[in-house]
KEKEPA-325617 format. One record per residue (C-alpha): residue number from 1; x, y negated, z. Coordinates in Angstrom, 2 decimals. Each point is the difference from the previous one (the first is absolute). Layout:
# KEKEPA-325617
<k=NUM; px=X; py=Y; pz=Z> .
...
END
This chain:
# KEKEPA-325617
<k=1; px=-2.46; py=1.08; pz=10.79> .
<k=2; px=-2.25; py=-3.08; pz=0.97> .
<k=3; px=-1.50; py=-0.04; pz=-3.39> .
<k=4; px=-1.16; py=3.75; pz=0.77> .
<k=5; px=-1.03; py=-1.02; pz=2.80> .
<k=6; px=-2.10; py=-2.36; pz=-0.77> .
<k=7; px=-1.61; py=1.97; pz=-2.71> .
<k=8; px=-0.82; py=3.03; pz=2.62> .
<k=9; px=-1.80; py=-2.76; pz=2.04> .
<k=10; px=-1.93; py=-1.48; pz=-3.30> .
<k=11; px=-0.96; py=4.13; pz=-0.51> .
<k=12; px=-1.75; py=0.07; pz=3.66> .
<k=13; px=-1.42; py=-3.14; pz=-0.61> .
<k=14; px=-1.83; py=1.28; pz=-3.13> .
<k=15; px=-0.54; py=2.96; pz=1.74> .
<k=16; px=-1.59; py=-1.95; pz=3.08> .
<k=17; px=-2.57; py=-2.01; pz=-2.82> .
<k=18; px=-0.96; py=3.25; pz=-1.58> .
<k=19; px=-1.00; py=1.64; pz=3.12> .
<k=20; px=-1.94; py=-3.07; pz=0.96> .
<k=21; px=-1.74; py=-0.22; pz=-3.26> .
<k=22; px=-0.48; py=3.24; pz=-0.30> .
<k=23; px=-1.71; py=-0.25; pz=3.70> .
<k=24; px=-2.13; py=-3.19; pz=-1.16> .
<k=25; px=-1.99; py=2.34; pz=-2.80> .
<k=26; px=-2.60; py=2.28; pz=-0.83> .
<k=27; px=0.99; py=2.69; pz=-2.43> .
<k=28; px=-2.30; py=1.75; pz=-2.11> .
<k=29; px=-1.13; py=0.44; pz=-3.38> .
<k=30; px=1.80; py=-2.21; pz=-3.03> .
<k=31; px=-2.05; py=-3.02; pz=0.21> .
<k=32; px=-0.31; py=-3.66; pz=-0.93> .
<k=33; px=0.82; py=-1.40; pz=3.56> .
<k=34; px=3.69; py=1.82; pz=-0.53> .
<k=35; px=1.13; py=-3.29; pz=-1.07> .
<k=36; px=-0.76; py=-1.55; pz=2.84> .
<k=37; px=2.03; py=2.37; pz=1.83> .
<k=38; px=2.72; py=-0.24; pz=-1.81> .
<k=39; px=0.22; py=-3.49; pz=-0.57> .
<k=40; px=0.03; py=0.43; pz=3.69> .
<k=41; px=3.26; py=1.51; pz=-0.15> .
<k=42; px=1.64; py=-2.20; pz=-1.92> .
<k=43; px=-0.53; py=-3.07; pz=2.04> .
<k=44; px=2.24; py=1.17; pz=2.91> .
<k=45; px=2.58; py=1.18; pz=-2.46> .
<k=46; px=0.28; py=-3.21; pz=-1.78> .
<k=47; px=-0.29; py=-2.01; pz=3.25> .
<k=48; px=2.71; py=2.00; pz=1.21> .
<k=49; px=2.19; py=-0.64; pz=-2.85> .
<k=50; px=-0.74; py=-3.89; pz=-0.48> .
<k=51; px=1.59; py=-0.33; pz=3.76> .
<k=52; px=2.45; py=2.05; pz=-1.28> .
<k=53; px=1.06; py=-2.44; pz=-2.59> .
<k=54; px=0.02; py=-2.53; pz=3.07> .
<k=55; px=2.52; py=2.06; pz=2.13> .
<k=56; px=2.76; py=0.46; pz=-3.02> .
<k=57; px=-0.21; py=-3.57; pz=-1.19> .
<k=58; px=0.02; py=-1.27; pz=3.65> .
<k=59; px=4.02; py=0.38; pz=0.64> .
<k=60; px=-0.74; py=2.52; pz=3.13> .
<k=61; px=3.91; py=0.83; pz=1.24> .
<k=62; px=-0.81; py=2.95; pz=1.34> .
<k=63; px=-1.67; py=1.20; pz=-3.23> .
<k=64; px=2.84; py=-1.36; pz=-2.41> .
<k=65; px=3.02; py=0.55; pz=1.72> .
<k=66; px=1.10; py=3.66; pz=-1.39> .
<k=67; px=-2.28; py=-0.19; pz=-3.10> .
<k=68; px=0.79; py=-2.98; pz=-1.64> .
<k=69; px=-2.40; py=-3.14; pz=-1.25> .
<k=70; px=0.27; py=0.59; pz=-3.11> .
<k=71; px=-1.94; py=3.56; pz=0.57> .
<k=72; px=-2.43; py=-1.86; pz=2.10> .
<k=73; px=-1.22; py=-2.32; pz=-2.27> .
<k=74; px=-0.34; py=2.92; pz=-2.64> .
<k=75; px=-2.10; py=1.39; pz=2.08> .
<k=76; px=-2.00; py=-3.14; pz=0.69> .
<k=77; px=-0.60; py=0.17; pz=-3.50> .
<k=78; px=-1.08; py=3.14; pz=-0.11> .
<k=79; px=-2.43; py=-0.19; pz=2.91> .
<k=80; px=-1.17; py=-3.08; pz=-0.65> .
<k=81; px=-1.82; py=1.45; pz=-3.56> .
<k=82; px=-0.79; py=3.18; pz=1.26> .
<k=83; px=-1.74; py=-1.39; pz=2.99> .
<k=84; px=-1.74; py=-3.18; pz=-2.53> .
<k=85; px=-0.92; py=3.02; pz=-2.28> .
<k=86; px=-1.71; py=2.25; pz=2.62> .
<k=87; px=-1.96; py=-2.80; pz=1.29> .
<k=88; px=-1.28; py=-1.06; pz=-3.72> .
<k=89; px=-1.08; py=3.79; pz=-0.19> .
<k=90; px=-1.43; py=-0.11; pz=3.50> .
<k=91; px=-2.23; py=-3.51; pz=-0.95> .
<k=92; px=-0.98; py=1.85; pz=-3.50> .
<k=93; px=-0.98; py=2.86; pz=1.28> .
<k=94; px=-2.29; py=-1.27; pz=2.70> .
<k=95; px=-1.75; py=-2.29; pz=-2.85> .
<k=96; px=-0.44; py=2.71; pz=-1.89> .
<k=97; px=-1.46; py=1.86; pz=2.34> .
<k=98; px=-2.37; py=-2.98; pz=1.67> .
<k=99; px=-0.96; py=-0.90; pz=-4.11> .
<k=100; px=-1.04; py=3.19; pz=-0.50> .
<k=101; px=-1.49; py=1.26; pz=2.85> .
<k=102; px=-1.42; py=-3.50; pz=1.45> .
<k=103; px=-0.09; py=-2.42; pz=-3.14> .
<k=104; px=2.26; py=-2.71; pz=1.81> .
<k=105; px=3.36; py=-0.64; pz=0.21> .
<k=106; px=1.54; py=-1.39; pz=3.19> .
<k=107; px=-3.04; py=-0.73; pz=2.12> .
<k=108; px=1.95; py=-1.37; pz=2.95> .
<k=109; px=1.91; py=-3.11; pz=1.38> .
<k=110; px=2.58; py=2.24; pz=1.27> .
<k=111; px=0.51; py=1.94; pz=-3.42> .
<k=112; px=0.30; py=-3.52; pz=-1.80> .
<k=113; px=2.88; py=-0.63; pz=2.39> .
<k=114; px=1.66; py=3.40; pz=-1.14> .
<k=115; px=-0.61; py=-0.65; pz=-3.51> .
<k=116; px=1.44; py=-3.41; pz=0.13> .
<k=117; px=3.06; py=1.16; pz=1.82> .
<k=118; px=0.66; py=2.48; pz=-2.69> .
<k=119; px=-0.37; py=-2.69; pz=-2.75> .
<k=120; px=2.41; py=-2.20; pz=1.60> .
<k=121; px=2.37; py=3.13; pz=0.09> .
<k=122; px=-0.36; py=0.80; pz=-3.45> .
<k=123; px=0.88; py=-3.62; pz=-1.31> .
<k=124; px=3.17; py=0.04; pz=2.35> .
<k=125; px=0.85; py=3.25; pz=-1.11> .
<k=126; px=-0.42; py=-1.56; pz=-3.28> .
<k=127; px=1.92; py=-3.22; pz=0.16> .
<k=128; px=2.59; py=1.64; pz=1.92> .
<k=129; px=1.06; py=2.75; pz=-2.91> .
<k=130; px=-0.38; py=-2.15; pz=-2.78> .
<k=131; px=2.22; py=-2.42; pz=1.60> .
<k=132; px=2.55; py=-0.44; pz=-2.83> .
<k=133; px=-2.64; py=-0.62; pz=-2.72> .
<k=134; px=-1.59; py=-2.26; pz=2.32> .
<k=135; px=3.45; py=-2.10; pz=0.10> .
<k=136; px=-0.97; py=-0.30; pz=3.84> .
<k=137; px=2.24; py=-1.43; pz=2.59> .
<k=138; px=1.83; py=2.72; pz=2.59> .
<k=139; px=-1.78; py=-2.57; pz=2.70> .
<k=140; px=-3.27; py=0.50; pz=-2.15> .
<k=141; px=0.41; py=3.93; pz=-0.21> .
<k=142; px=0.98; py=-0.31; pz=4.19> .
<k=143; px=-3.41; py=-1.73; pz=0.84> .
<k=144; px=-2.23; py=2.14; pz=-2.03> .
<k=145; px=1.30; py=2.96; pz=2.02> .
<k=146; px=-0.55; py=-1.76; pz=3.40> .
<k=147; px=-3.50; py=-0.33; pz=-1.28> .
<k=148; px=-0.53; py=3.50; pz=0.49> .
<k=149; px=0.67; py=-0.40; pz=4.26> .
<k=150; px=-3.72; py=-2.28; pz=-0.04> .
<k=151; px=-1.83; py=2.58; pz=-2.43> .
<k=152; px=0.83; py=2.75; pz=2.10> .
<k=153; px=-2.28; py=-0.80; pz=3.22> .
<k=154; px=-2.98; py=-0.02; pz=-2.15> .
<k=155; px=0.59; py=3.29; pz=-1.22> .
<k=156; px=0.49; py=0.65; pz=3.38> .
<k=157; px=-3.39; py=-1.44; pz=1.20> .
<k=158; px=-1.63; py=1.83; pz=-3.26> .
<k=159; px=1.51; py=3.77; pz=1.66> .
<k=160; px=-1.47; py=-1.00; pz=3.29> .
<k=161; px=-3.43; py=-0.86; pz=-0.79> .
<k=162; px=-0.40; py=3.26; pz=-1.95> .
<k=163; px=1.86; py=2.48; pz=2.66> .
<k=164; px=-1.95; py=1.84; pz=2.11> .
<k=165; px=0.86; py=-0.90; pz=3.70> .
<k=166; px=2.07; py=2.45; pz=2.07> .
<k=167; px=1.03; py=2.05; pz=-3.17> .
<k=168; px=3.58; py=1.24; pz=-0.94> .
<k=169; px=0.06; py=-2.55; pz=-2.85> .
<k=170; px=-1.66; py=-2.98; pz=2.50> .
<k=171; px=3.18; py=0.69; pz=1.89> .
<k=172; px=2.38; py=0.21; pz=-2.89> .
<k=173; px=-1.03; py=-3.02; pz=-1.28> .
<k=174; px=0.77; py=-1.72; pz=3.72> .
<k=175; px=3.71; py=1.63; pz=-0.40> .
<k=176; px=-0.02; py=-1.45; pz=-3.34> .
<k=177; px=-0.69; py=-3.63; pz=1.08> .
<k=178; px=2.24; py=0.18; pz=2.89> .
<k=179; px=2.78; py=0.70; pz=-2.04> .
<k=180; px=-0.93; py=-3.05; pz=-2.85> .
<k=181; px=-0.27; py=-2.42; pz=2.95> .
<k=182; px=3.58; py=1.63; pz=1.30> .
<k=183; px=1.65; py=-0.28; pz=-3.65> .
<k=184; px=-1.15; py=-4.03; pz=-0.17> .
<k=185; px=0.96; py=-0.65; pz=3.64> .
<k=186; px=3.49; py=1.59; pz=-1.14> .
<k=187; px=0.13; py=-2.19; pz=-2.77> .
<k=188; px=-0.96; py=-2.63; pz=2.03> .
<k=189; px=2.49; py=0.39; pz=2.83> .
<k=190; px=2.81; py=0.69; pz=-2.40> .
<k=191; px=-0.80; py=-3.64; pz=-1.64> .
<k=192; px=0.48; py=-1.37; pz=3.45> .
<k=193; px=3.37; py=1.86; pz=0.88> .
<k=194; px=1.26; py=-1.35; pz=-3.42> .
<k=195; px=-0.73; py=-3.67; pz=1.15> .
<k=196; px=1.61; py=-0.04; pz=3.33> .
<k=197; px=3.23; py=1.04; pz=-2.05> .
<k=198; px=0.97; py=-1.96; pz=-2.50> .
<k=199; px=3.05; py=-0.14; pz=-2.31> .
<k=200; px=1.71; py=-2.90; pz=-0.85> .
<k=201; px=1.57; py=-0.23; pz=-3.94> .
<k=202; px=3.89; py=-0.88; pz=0.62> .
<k=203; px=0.73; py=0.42; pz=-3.33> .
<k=204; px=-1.20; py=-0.08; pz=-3.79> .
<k=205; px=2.45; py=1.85; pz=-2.79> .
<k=206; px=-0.29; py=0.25; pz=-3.84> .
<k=207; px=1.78; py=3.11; pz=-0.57> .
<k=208; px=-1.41; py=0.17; pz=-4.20> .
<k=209; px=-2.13; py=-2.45; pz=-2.25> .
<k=210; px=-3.02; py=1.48; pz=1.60> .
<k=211; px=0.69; py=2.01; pz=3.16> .
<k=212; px=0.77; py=-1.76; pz=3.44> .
<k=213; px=0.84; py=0.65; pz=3.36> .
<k=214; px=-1.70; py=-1.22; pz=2.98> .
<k=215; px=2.04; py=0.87; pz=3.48> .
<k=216; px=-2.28; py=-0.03; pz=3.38> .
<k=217; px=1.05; py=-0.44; pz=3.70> .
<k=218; px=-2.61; py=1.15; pz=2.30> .
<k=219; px=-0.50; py=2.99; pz=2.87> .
<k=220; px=2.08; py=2.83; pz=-0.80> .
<k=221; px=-1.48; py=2.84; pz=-1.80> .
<k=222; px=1.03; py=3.37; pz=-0.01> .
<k=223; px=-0.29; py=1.96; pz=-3.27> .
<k=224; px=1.33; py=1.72; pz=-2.67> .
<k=225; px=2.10; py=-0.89; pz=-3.12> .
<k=226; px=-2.40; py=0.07; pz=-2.70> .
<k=227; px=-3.63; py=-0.39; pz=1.82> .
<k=228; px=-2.35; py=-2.88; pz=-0.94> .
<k=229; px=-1.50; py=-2.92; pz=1.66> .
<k=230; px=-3.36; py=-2.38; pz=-0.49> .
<k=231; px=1.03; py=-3.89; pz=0.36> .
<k=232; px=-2.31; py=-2.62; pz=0.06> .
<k=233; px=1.98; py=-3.61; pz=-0.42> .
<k=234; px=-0.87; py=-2.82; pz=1.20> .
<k=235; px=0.62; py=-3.02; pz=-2.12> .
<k=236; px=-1.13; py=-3.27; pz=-0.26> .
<k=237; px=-2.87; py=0.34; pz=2.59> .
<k=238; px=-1.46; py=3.01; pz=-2.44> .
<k=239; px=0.28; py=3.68; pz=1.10> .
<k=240; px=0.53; py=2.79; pz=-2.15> .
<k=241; px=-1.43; py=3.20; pz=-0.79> .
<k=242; px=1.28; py=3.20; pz=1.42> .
<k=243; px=2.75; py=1.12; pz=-3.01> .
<k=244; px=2.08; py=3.34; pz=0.55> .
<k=245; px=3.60; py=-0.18; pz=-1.12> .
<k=246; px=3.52; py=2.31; pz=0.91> .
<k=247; px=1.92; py=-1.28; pz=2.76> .
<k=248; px=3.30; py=-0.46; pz=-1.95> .
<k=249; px=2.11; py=-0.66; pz=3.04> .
<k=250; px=1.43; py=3.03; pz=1.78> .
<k=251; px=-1.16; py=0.49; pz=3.76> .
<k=252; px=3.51; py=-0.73; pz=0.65> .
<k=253; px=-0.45; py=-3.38; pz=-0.99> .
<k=254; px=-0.49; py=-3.57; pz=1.94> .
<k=255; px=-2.83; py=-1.24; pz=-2.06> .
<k=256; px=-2.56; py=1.64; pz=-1.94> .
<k=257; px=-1.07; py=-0.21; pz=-3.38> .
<k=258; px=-1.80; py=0.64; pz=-2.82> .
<k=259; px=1.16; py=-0.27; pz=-4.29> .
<k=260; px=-3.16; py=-1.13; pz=-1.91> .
<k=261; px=0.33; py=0.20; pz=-3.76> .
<k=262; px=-2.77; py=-2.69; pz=-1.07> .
<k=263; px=-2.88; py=2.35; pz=-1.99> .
<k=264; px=-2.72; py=-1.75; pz=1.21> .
<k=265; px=-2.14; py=-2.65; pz=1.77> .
<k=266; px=1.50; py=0.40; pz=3.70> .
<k=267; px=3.76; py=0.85; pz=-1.48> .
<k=268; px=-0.08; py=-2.69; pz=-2.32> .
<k=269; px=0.21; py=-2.70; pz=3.30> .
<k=270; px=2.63; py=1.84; pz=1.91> .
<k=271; px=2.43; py=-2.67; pz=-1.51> .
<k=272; px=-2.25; py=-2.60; pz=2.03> .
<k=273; px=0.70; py=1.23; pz=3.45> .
<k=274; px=1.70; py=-2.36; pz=1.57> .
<k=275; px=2.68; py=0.56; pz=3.39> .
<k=276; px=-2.33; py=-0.26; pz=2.52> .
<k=277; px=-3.27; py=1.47; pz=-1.00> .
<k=278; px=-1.57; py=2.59; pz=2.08> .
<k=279; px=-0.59; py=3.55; pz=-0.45> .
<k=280; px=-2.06; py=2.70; pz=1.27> .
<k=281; px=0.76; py=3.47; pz=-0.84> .
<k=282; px=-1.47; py=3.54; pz=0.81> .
<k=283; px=2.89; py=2.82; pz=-0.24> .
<k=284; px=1.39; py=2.43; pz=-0.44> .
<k=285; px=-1.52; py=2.04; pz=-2.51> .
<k=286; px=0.79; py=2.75; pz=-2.25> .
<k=287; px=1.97; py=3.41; pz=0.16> .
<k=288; px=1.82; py=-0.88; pz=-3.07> .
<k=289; px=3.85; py=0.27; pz=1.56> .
<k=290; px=2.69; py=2.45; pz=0.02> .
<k=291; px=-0.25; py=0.21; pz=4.21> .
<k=292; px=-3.79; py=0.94; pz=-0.29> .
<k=293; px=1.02; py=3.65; pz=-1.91> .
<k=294; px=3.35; py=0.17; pz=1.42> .
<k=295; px=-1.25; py=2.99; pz=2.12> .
<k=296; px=2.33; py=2.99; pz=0.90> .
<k=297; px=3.85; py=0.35; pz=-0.55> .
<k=298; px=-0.49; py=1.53; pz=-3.34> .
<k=299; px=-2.14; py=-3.49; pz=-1.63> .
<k=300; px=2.52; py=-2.13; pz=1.56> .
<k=301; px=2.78; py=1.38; pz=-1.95> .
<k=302; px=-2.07; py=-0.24; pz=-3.17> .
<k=303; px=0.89; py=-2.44; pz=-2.90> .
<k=304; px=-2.76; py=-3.24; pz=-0.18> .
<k=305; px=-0.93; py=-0.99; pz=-3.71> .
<k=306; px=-1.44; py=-3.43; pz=0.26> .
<k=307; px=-1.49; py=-0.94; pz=-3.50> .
<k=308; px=-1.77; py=-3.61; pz=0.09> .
<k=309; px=-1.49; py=-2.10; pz=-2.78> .
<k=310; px=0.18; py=-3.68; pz=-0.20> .
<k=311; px=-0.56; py=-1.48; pz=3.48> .
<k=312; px=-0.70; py=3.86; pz=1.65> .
<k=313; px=3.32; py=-0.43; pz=0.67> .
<k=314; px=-0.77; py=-1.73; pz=3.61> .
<k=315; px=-0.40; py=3.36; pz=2.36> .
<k=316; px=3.23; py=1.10; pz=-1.53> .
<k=317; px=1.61; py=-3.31; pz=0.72> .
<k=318; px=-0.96; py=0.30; pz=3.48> .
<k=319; px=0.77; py=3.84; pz=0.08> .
<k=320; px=3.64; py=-0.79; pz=-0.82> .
<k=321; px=0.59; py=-3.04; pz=2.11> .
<k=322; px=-0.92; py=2.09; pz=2.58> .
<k=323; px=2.14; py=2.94; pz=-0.89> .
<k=324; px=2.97; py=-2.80; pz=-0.76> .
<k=325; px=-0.81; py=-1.67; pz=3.33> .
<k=326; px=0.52; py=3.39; pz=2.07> .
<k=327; px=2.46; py=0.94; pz=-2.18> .
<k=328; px=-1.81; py=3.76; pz=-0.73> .
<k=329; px=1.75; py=2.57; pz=-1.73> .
<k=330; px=-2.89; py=0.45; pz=-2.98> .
<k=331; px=0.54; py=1.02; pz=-3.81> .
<k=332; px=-2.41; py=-2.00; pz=-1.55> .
<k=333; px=-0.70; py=-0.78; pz=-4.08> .
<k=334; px=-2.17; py=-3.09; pz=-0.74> .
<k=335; px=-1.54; py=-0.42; pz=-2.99> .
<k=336; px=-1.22; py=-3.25; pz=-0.94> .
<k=337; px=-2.26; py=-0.73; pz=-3.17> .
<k=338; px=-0.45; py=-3.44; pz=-1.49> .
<k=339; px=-1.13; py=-2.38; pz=-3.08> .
<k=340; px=3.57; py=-1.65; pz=0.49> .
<k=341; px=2.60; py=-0.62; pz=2.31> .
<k=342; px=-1.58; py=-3.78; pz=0.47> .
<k=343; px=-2.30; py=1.78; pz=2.38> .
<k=344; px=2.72; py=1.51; pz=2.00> .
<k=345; px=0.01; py=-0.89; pz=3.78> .
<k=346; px=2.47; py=0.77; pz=1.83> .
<k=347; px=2.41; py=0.98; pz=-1.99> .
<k=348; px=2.85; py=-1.11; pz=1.44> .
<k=349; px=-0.95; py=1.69; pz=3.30> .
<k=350; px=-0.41; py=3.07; pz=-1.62> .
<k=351; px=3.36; py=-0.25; pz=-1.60> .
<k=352; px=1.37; py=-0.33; pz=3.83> .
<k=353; px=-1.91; py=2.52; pz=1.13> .
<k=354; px=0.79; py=2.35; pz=-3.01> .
<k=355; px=4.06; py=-0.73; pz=0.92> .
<k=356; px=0.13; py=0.86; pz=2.97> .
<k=357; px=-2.06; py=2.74; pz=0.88> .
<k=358; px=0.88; py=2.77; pz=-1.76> .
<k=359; px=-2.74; py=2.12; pz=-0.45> .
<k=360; px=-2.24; py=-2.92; pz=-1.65> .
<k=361; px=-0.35; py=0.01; pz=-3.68> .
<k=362; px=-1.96; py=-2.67; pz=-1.94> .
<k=363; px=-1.83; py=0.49; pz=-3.92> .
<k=364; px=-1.12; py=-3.07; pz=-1.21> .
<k=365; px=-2.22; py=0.81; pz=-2.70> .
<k=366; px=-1.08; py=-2.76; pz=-2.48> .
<k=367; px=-3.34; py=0.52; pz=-2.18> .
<k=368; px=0.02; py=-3.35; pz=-2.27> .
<k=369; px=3.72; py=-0.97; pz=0.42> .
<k=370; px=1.85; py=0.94; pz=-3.43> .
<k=371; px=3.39; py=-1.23; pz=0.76> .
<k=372; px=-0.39; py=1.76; pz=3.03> .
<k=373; px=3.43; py=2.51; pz=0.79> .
<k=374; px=-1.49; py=2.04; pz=2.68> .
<k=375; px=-2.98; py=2.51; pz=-0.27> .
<k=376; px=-3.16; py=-1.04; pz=-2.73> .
<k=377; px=-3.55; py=0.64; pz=0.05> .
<k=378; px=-2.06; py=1.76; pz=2.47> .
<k=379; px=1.21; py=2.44; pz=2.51> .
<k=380; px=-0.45; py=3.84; pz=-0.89> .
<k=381; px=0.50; py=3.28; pz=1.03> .
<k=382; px=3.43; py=0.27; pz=-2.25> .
<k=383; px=1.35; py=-3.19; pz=1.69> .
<k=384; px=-0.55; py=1.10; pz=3.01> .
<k=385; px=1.62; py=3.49; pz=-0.54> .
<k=386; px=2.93; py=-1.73; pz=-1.56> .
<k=387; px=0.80; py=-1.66; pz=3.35> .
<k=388; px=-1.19; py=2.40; pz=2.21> .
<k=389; px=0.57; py=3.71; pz=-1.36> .
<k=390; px=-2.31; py=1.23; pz=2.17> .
<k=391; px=-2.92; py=-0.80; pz=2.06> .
<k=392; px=-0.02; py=2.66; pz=2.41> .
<k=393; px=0.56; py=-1.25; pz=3.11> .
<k=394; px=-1.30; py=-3.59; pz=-0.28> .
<k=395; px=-2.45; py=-2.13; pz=1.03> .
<k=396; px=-1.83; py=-2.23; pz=-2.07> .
<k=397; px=-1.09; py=-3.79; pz=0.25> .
<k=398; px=-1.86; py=-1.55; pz=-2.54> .
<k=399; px=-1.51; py=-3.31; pz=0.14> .
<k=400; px=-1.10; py=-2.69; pz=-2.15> .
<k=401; px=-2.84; py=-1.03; pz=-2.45> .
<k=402; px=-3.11; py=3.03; pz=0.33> .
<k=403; px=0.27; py=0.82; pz=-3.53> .
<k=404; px=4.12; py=0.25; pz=-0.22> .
<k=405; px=-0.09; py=1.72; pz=2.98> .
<k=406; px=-2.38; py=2.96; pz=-1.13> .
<k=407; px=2.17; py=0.24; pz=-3.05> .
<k=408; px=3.22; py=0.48; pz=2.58> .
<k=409; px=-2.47; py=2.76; pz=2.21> .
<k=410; px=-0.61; py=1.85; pz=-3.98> .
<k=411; px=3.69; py=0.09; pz=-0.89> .
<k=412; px=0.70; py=1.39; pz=3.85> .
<k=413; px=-2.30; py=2.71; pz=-0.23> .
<k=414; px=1.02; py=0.70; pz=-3.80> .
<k=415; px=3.43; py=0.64; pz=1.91> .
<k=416; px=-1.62; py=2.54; pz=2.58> .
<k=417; px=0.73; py=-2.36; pz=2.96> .
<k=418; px=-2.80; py=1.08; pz=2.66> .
<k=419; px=-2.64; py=-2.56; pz=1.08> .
<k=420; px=1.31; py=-0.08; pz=3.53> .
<k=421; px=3.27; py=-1.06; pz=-1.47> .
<k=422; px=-1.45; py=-3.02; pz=-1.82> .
<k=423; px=-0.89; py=-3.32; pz=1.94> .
<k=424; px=-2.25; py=-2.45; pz=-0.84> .
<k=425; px=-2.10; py=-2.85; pz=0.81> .
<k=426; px=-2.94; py=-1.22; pz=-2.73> .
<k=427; px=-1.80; py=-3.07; pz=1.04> .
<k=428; px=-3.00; py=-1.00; pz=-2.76> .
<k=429; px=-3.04; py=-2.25; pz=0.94> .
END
């Protein structure tokens, strides 16, 4: 519903630019000075959709809450090329048109500053998607986006100088940089909240070779079993980047925490926090538990199918310490995909959990583990069927690495379960 929503008001948006172009011209005969006019068009557009980018990316609560971030920063991805596209077209147009009709190029100070601002937006852009080849840093990829917040006045001061005075667009363009200076004062106040309430680390656990457990005491927080947080640690004098990871505690816990499995720069330290160290985290995120679709007497009677791979398996952990915790009648299958049971965590909780409640079942599934004596290779749609029957009546879960999880969402939809049945949350730079 808030997703439609906020497309209807994108729609009179676009509606409200195209009326103010289309106010802002002269038509007449086909004629060179048509690409002025629409190069005209696309500035607003692309303006529009480069704060766009802003707004999803910028953790806005009462944007994300009932859509999910993982949508959001889709959708920053989206906008954010759309908006760098229409602008490119916008600048080539407008040099086409001033090279043929004039001779010259950009004959301005002002235009320079546009021109320049686009630049620097293409080689962000750039950097940013080609990350991986690049080999850059997630603090490297971080900064080049905040880069983006001091190019985006000049384009700002570029629209202004070049908008007639007292015209629709002259006004949308005020709207528009009202609401940047509103996203970065968010941001900004947002940072500050975070400070004023830190978290203390009480507690450091190896659960596997590589995966760890870091337990936080701090202001209460109220969300629910299988949202998200950003933490920023403290250690040794040297703050952190912002890093999102599942809150693998249940909200009926005393501490919170988070499960790292160490895949890269950041995760590869978590085994150097120390008892003690600070922490600083923005939550809760996410829509990704069984209490967010849980809507209507008829969905909470329905069967949850939680299928995780490798260390996905953290909102499910949380999901079922909170449905052990309150003791909820639930029937609930889990299945659990992994190179080998060396990377099991908490197994011996789930073997607890899978005693005594009775409508819990757990799969382990083992890809690269021959001597394995449970289930082997990669979870299908005949695996599934041969624990579950059926899959009417059941909800969903998936969650784990993008690509495994798309294979899961294929071999759901080969089984004719409907999309609003199947839960997910993909997070890619």
């Amino acid at each position: 519903m808030k997703a439609r929503l906020l497309m209807i008001v994108l729609a009179a948006i676009l509606l409200f630019i195209a009326i103010s172009w289309a106010a802002a011209v002269e038509f007449g005969p086909f004629e060179l000075i048509y690409l002025r006019y629409f190069s005209l068009l696309f500035a607003p557009v692309g303006l529009l959709f480069i704060l766009l980018q802003f707004v999803f990316v910028s953790r806005i609560k009462a944007i994300e809450e009932g859509i999910g971030l993982d949508r959001m920063l889709r959708w920053h991805r989206f906008f954010g090329r759309a908006g760098l596209s229409l602008v490119f077209f916008h600048a080539l147009m407008i040099a086409l048109y001033r090279l043929i009709a004039f001779g010259e190029l950009f004959p301005t100070t002002f235009v320079w500053v546009g021109v320049a601002a686009l630049l620097g937006f293409m080689v962000t852009a750039s950097l940013a998607s080609m990350y991986k080849k690049l080999n850059l840093a997630y603090e490297t990829w971080r900064n080049i986006h905040l880069i983006n917040y001091l190019l985006f006045p000049f384009v700002l001061i570029h629209a202004f100088y070049h908008v007639r005075d007292g015209s629709l667009l002259y006004y949308f363009f005020v709207v528009l940089a009202a609401a940047y200076l509103g996203v970065v004062l968010y941001r900004v106040i947002r940072i500050i909240g975070m400070r004023r309430k830190p978290y203390e680390v009480v507690e450091v656990r190896q659960e596997t070779t590589d995966i760890w457990t870091l337990f936080l005491k701090g202001p209460n927080l109220n969300y629910k079993p299988g949202q998200f947080m950003f933490i920023q640690l403290m250690r040794n004098g040297k703050l952190s980047s912002a890093h999102p990871f599942t809150i693998s505690a249940s909200p009926t816990a005393e501490y919170l925490s988070i499960t790292p499995k160490k895949l890269g720069d950041f995760t590869m330290t978590i085994k150097d926090t120390r008892v003690g160290d600070r922490a600083y985290i923005d939550a809760p995120y996410g829509v990704f538990s069984f209490l967010s679709y849980e809507q209507g007497e008829q969905n909470r009677q329905n069967e949850h199918i939680f299928i995780a791979g490798g260390i996905g398996i953290t909102p499910f952990i949380s999901m079922l310490r909170y449905i052990y915790d309150q003791k909820l009648d639930k029937k609930i299958t889990l299945f659990w995909a992994n190179r080998s049971e060396e990377n099991l965590c908490f197994r011996e909780e789930l073997e607890k959990m899978e005693a005594e409640l009775t409508g819990l079942k757990v799969v382990l599934v083992m890809s690269d583990q021959t001597d394995w004596q449970g289930e082997k290779g990669h979870i299908k749609a005949p695996m599934l069927l041969n624990y579950l029957e059926t899959v009417e009546d059941k909800d969903f879960y998936v969650c784990g690495p993008p690509a495994m999880s798309r294979a899961t969402i294929v071999e759901l939809k080969q089984l004719d379960v409907p999309s609003f049945r199947i839960h997910s949350e993909l997070f890619e730079l």
